[in-house]
N, C-alpha and C positions, 0 to 999 in steps of 0.2 A: 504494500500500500504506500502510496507518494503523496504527499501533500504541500506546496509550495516547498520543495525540497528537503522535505523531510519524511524520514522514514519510522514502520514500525516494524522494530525489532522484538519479538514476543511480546513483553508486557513495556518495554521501554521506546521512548523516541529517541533515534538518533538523526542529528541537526548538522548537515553541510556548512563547513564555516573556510573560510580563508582557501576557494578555490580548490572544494574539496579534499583541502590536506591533511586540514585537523578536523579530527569525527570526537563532537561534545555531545555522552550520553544525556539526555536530560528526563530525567523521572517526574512523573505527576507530583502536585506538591505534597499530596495524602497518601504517599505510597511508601515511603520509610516511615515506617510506626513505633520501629526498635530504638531505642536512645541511648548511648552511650554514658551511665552516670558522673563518669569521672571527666572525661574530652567531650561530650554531647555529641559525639557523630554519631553520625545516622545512620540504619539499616536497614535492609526490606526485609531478611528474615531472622528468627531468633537466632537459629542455630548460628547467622554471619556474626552476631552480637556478641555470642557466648567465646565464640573463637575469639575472638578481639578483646575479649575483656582480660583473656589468660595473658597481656601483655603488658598489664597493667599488674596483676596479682602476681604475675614473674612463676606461677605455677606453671612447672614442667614435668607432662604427664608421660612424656615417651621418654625414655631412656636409650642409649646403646650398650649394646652389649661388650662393644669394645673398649668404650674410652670414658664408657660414663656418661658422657656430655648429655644433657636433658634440653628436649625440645616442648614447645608448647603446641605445636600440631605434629601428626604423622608425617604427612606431607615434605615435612623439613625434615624428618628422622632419617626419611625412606632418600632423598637428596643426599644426606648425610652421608649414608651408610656407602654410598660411592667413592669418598673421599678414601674411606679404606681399600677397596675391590680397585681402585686405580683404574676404574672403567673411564672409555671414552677419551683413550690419549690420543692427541696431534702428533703427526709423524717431523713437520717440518721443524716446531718448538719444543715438541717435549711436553705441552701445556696438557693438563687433564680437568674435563669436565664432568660436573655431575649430573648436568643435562643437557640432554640433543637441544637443545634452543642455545644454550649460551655456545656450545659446540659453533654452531650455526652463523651465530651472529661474530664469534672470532675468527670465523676463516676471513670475515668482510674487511679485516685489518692486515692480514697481509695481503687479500688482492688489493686491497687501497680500494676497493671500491666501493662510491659512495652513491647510492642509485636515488636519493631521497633528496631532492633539492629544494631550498625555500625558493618560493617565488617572487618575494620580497627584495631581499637581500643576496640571493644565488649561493646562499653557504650551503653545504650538500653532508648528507649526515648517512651512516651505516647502518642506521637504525629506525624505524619509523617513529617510533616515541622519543628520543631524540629532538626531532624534525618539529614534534608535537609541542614538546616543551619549550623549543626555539622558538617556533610562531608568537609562542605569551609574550616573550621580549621585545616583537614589536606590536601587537596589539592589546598589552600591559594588561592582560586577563590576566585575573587571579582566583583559579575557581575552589583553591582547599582554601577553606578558612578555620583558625581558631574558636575550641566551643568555650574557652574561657574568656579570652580578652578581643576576640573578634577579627584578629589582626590576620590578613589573607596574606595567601600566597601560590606563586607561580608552578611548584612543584609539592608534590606528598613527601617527598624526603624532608625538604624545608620544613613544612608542618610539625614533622615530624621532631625533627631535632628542635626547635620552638619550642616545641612541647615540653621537654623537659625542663626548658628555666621552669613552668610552674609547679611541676613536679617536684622541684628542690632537692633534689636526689643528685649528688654530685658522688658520684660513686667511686672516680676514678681519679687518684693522687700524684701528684708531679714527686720523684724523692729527691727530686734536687732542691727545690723552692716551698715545696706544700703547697701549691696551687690544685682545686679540684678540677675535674670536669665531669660532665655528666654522658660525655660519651668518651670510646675507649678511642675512636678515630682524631677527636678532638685531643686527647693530651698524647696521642705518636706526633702528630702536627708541632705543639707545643716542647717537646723533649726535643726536638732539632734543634730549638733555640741554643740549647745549652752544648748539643752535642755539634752543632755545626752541620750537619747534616745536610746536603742537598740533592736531593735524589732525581728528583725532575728537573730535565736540561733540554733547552731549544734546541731542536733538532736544526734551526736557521745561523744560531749567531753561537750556540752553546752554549750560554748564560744559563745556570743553574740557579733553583728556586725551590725551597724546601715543604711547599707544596704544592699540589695542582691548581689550583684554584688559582696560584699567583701565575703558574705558568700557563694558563691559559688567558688570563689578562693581558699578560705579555705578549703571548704570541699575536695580539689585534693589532700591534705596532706594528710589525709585517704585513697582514693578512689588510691592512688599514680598514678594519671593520671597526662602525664604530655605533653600537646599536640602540646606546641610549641615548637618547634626542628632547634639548626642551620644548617644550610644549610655547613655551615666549617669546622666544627668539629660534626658534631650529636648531640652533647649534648641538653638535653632537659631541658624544664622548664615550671613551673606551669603558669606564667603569660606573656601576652606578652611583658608586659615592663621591665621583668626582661632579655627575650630577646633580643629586643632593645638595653638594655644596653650592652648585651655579644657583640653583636655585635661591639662595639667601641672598643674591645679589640681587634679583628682583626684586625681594620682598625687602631688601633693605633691612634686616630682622638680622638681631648679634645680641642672642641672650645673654652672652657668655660676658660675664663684665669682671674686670680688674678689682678687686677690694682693694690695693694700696693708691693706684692714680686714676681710676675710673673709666679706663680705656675698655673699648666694650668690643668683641670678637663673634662672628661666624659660626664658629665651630668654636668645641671645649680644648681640644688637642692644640689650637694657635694657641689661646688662653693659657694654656700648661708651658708652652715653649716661652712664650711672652713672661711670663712669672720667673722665667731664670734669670729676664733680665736686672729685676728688681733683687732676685737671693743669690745672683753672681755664679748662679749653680751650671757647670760644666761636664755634663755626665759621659759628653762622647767623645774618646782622647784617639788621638793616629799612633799608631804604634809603632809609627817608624819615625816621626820626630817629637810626641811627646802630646803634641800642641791637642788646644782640647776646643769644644764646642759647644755651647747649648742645645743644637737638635743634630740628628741624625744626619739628614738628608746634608748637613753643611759638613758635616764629617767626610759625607760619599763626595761630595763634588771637590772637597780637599785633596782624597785620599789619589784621585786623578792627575794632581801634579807632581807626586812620584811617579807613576808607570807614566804618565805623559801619554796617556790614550788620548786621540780624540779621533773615534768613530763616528763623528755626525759630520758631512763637508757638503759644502754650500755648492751648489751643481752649475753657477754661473762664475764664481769666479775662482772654484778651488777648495776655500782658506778652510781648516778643519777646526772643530768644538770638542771639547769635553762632553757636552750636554747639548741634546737636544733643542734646551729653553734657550739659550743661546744663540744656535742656529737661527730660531724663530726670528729671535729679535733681530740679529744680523741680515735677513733675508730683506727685513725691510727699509737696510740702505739701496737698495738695488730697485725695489719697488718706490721709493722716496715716498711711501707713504707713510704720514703721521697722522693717526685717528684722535692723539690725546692733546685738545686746545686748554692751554689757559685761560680760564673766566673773565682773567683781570686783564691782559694784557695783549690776548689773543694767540700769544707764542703757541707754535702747534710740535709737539714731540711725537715722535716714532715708540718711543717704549713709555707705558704706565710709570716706570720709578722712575726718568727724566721729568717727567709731570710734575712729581712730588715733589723732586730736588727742589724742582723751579720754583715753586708755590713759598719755600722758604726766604726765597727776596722781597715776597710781599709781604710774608706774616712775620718777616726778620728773625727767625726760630733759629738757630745756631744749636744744637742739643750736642754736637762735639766739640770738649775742650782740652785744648791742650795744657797736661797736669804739669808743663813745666812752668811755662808763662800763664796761664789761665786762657789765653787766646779760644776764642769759641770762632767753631767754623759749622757752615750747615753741611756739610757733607764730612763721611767719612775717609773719601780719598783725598779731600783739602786738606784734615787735618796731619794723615800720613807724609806728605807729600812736605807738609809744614816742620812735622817732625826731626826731618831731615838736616833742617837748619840749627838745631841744638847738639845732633848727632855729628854733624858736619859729614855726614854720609854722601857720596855720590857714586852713584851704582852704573849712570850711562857715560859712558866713552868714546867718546873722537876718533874711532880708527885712524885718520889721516894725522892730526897733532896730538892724539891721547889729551888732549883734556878735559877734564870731568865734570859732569853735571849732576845736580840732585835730581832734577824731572826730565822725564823723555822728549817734552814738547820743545827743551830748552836746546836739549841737542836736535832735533830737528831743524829748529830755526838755526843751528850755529853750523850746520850741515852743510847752510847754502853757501856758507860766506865760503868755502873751500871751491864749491861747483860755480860761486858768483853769480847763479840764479836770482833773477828778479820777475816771478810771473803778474806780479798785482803793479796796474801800471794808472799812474794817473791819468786821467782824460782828458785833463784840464791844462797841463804843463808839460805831459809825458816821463814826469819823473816815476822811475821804478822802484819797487820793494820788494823785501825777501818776505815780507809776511800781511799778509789780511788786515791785521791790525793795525801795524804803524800804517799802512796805507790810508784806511780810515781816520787816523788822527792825523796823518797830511792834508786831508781835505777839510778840516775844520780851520785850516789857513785859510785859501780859499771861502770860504761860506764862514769864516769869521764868527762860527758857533765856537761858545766857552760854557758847556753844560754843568762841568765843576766850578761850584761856587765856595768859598771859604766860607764859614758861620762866624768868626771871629770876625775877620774886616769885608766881607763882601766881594775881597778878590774872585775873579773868575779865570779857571784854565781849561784848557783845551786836552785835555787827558787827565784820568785820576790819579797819576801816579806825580803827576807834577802839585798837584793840590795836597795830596799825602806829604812831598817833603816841602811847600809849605808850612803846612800846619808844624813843623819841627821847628821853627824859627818864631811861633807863638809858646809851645810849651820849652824852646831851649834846652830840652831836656837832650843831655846827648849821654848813651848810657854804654854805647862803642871806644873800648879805650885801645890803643894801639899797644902791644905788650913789651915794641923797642923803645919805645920814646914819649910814651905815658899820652901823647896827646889825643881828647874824645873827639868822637864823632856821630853825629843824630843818624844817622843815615849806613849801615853792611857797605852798600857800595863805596861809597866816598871812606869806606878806610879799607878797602880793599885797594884801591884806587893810590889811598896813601902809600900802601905795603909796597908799591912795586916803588916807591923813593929808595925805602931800603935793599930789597932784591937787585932794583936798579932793572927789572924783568921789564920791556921794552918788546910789549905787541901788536902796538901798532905802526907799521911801514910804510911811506910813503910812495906809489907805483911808480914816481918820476923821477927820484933822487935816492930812495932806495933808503933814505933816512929813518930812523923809529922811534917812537916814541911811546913814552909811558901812558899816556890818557887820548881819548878819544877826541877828546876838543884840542888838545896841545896839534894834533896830525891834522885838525879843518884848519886852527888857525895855521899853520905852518902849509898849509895848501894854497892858501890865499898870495903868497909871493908867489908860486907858478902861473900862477893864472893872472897877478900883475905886468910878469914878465912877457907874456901871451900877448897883453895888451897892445905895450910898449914896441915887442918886436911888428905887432901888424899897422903902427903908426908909423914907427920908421919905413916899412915899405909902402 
């Protein structure tokens, strides 16, 4: 009998759903009368109720004769009792079944062959229930439900293990920790931890993972399956709890709140990480230099610049990553797309934490200080980069003169003066620069913009670094004492500048006369005769 595509199967309907692949029995609503008193499932006959209840009372009425082992139906004794008789061995593996079905369904794994494909997504499966349970993932059916707390789910296993948190029955003990668990699968999982164990390995990259569950996660990085999808935006994602989590950005909802500064979080797990920063607590150390961390994941993306992997590389122009996120972020210099605008200013950034940086010149938040000088800087690479200056550290090197810089951008720009590259060219005059910047602050000659203004006397300059040493001729304060000849100086440079009186060190050259000199201004003014001489000789002619 057929009725809008649906059928009756003796006393049940069963209901075509998703392009006839998954078959959902569906029973009248008055036809399980049986109640399960402890789980409330349901059943159409006593005798189905009486069997399911011995799962609960853990009464085991079959016994074996060989090992003892007690079963609560026949059924499973008589499956059993194969385990012994070694019936139903594979010639290719050696594998022994207890039943023609699971026989059946393992030859399907070594032909590979997978004859059950979703329609949806084309993922193809060796099994038809398989194929069944896969379809719930994209049509978020949850047909077992909880008879205690309500809470459905996609599969009878899930239910299943559910089940026991209410049960309370934690039967099974960790002896390393005393951790319980309520099933015996759940604490072999957990016992990795300690033993290191990882038994499951990508058959793609090798990456080993100490249970399946993770290496099947995994393996959607390859497979680029990605099955859970928001409902608000479309975006997709490999896991469902990396879902979950998207989700609170919609909702804008961060139950999770700081008790010391008030800072409120997403998830409880950021909340736990965040909380070290306030108890200074470092639980995750490298064990090959020492150095330690507050969360994990900062430990794994450390532990990559000793081996110096980087398996993620950018397919337009090469350059390789440690990390995936990385990549990301790097792909979208090539795209020069920048989705993150600031509010105030307009400024538009390629990555979320340039956004953030940026947002601290408005709200003038500096939360790094440096504990020598007190100096607060908004970012953390300023204040490193800062540090250097106490350290007297310089780590980048001039291949062509060996001399040394604290920052890399510093030897970049000192790069040119060897190559006498000048790409940034005025428009105005055609004089050339080695850098972006100074070019910009050549054209505030021209356009006679002086955006630094003094607060003291109203002076105004045309670059900040000229109104910084300014302001040192207000405070007098000069705290740079020279250590051959006692004399101070407000200003690193200008006694750096002095040192070379004593070295008598003589960098800069002049290209016409081949002359040198100690200061940058001493070799302009000393340029000034060639170029009078220049004069004079094109008047005599």
């Amino acid at each position: 009998m057929e009725t809008n595509g649906t059928y009756l199967v003796g006393n049940q309907y069963v209901k075509e759903i998703c392009s006839n692949q998954v078959l959902k029995i569906q029973t009248g609503v008055d036809e399980k009368h049986f109640t399960c008193d402890v789980c409330k499932e349901k059943f159409l006959e006593e005798s189905y109720l009486n069997k399911h209840f011995l799962s609960h009372t853990k009464r085991k009425l079959y016994s074996c004769n060989i090992c003892s082992k007690g079963f609560s139906h026949k059924s499973n004794l008589n499956s059993h009792y194969r385990t012994h008789t070694n019936e139903k061995p594979y010639s290719l593996c050696n594998q022994s079944f207890t039943q023609s079905g699971g026989l059946t369904s393992h030859l399907l794994i070594h032909s590979k062959e997978n004859p059950y494909a979703c329609e949806i997504c084309g993922k193809r499966f060796y099994r038809r229930c398989k194929l069944n349970a896969h379809l719930r993932v994209h049509t978020n059916e949850k047909i077992y439900s909880c008879g205690v707390c309500s809470k459905r789910f996609t599969q009878r296993c899930h239910l299943k293990s559910h089940f026991l948190m209410h049960s309370e029955r934690n039967l099974y003990n960790c002896n390393v920790c005393g951790k319980t668990f309520a099933q015996l699968t759940n604490l072999k999982s957990h016992s990795r931890i300690h033993t290191e164990e990882k038994p499951h390995a990508c058959e793609v990259c090798s990456r080993a993972f100490a249970r399946s569950g993770d290496l099947k996660s995994h393996f959607r990085i390859h497979s680029g399956e990605k099955p859970h999808s928001c409902e608000v935006c479309s975006k997709i994602f490999v896991r469902s709890i990396d879902l979950k989590s998207h989700l609170l950005t919609h909702s804008k909802e961060k139950p999770h709140t700081c008790e010391i500064c008030g800072k409120a979080f997403t998830e409880r797990g950021t909340l736990k990480a965040h909380l070290r920063i306030h108890t200074k607590e470092k639980p995750y150390s490298c064990d090959v230099c020492n150095k330690a961390f507050t969360q994990r994941v900062h430990l794994k993306c450390h532990l990559l610049t000793h081996s110096k992997e980087k398996p993620y590389t950018c397919e337009i122009c090469g350059k390789a990553f440690s990390h995936g996120s990385n990549l990301k972020k790097h792909f979208l210099v090539h795209t020069e797309e920048k989705p993150h605008v600031c509010k105030v200013c307009s400024k538009a950034f390629s990555r979320c934490d340039g956004l953030k940086i940026h947002l601290r010149i408005h709200s003038e938040e500096k939360p790094h200080a440096c504990e020598v000088c007190k100096k607060t800087f908004p970012r953390s690479g300023d204040l490193k980069s800062h540090l250097r200056i106490h350290s007297v550290e310089k780590p980048y090197a001039c291949e062509v003169c060996s001399r040394a810089f604290a920052y890399g951008s510093n030897l970049k720009y000192h790069l040119l003066t060897h190559s006498k590259e000048k790409p940034h060219i005025c428009e105005i005059c055609g004089k050339a620069f080695t850098q972006r910047g100074t070019l910009r602050a050549h054209l505030r000659i021209h356009t006679k913009e002086k955006p630094y203004s003094c607060d003291v006397c109203s002076k105004a300059f045309t670059e900040n670094g000229h109104l910084k040493y300014h302001l040192l001729s207000h405070s007098k304060e000069k705290t740079l004492t020279c250590e051959i000849c006692g004399k101070a100086f407000a200003q690193r440079s200008n006694l750096r500048k002095h040192l070379r009186i004593h070295t008598k060190e003589k960098n800069y050259k002049c290209d016409v006369c081949s002359k040198a000199f100690a200061r940058k201004d001493n070799l302009k003014s000393h340029f000034l005769i060639h170029s009078k001489e220049k004069n004079i000789t094109a008047v005599m002619r």
